[in-house]
C-alpha positions in Angstrom: 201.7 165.0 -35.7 202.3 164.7 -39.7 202.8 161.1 -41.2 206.5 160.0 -39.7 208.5 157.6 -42.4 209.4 154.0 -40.6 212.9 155.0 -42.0 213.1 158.5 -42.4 216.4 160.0 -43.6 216.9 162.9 -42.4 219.3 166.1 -43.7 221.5 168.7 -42.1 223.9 171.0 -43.6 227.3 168.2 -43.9 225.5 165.3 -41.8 222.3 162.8 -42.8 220.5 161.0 -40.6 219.4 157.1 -41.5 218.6 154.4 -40.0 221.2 151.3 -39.5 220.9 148.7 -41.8 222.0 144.9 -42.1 223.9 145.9 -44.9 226.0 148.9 -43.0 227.4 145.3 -40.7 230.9 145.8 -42.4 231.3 150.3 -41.7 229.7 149.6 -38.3 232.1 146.7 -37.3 235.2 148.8 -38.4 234.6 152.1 -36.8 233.4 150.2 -33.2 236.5 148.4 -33.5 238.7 151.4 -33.9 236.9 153.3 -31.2 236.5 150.4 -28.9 238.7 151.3 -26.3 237.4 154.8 -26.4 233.9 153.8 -25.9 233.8 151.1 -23.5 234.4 153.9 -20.8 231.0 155.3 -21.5 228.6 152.4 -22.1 227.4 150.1 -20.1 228.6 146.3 -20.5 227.3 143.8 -22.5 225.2 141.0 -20.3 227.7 138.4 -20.3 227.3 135.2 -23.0 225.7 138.1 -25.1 227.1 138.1 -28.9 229.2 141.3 -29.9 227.1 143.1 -32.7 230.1 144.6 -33.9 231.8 141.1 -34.3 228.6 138.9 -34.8 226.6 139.6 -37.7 223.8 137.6 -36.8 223.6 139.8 -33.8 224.3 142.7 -35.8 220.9 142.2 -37.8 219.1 141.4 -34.5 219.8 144.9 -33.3 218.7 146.0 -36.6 215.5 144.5 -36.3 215.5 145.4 -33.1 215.6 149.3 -33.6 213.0 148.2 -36.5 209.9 147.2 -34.5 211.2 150.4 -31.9 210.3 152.7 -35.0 207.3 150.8 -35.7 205.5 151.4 -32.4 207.2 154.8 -32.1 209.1 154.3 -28.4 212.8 155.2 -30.2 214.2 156.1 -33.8 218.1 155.0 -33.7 220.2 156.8 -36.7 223.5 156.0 -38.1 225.4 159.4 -38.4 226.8 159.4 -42.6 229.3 162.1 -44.2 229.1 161.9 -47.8 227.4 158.1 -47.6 230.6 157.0 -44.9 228.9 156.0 -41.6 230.7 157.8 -38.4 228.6 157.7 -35.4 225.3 157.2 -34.2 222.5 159.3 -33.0 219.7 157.7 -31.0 216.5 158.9 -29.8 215.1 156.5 -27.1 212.5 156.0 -24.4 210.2 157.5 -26.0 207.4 158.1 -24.2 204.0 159.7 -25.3 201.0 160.8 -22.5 201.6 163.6 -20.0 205.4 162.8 -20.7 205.6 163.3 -24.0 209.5 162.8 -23.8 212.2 161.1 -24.7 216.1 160.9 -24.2 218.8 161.4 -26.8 222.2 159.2 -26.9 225.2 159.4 -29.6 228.6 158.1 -29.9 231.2 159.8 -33.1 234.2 158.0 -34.7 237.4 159.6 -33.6 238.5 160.4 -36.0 235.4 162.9 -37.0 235.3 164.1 -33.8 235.7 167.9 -33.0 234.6 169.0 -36.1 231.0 170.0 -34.9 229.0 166.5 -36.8 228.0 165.9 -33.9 225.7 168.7 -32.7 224.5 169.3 -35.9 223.3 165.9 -36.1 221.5 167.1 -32.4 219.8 169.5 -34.5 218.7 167.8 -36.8 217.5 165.3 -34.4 215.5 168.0 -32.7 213.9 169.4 -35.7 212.7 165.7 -36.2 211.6 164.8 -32.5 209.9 168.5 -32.4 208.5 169.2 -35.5 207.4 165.5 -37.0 206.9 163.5 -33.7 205.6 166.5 -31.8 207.8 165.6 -28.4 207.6 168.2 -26.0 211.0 167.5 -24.3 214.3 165.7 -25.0 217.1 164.7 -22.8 220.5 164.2 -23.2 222.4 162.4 -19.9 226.2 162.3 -19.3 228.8 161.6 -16.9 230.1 164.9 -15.6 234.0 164.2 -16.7 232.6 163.3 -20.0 234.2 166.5 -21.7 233.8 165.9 -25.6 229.8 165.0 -24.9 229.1 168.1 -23.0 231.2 170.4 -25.5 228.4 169.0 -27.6 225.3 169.9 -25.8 227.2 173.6 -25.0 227.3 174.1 -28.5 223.8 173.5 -29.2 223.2 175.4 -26.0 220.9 172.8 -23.9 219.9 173.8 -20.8 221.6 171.7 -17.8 219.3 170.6 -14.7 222.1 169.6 -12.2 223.2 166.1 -11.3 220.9 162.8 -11.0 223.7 161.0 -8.6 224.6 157.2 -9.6 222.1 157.3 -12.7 223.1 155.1 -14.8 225.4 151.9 -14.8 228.2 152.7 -16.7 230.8 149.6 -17.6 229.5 148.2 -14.4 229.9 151.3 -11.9 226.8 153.6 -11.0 227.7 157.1 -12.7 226.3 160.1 -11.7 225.0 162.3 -14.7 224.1 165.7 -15.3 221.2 166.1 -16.9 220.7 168.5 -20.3 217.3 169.4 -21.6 215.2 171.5 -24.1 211.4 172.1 -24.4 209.3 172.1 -27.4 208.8 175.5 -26.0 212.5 176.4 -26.1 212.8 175.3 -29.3 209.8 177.4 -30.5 212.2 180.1 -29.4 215.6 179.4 -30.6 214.8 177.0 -33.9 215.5 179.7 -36.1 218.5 180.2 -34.5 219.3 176.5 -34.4 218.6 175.9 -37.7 220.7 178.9 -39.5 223.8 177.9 -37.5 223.8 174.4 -38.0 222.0 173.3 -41.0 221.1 176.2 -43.4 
């Protein structure tokens, strides 16, 4: 594995990858309050008394520094997702996990606004080329609740292979949601990265 930035920035063809900063509090509050509704059906809910990052920006910075010390010991690398310097989304690598796992699982939310325009699996490109060819993963994972049509349009597009259904895993806004369960290998991406890489970010 080559020498990994603590905040890499990261390029595809339309979309960069970067790190959230305390100073992004202001983008980051607007766009989760204009896609609040939309989101809340897919996350899971806040433990109660906890602050609201997008409201609280002491909280905000917390979750900065949070993500922060997750880069520095290398178990997750959470990006903001930017078009031309505006922040629309995010794109999160997390649980990582190194030994005979070697793994980690992939999460990412998109303004609606910017939605449908194909941001987001590029940015799942670039994402790969980062977890594959700098961290030297060997598998990523990418979880969603089966009626979850706009998320799985994504991982079709990038062509991730499904593994069926993990029943009730994850709590999702306080019900246990079933998931099905996307995937692709360091060896798959051996395969297909030229591919990958000429469709979405040459």
């Amino acid at each position: 594995m080559g020498e990994v930035c603590e905040t890499p920035v990261l390029h595809g063809r339309r979309v960069t990858l970067r790190p959230i900063e305390p100073e992004d509090f202001e983008a980051w509050r607007a766009l989760r309050r204009r896609n609040r509704e939309r989101l809340a059906i897919w996350e899971p809910r806040r433990t109660p008394g906890q602050p609201d990052p997008a409201e609280d920006r002491q909280a905000f910075s917390s979750r900065c520094g949070a993500r922060r010390r997750e880069r520095q010991l290398s178990t997750g690398w959470g990006f903001g997702m930017f078009l031309g310097g505006s922040l629309m989304g995010e794109m999160n690598l997390s649980n990582l996990v190194r030994g005979a796992f070697h793994s980690a699982h992939v999460g990412y939310w998109i303004d609606k606004q910017q939605a449908g325009c194909g941001y987001t699996p590029e940015a799942l490109v670039v994402l790969a080329r980062f977890a594959f060819e700098q961290l030297d993963l060997h598998r990523l994972q990418v979880a969603i609740v089966p009626r979850n049509a706009a998320s799985r349009r994504v991982v079709d597009k990038v062509g991730l292979r499904c593994e069926g259904l993990a029943e009730r895993y994850l709590e999702i806004n306080g019900v246990w949601e079933d998931h099905l369960r996307y995937a692709i290998t360091a060896e798959e991406w051996g395969v297909r990265s030229v591919e990958l890489k000429r469709d979405w970010l040459d």
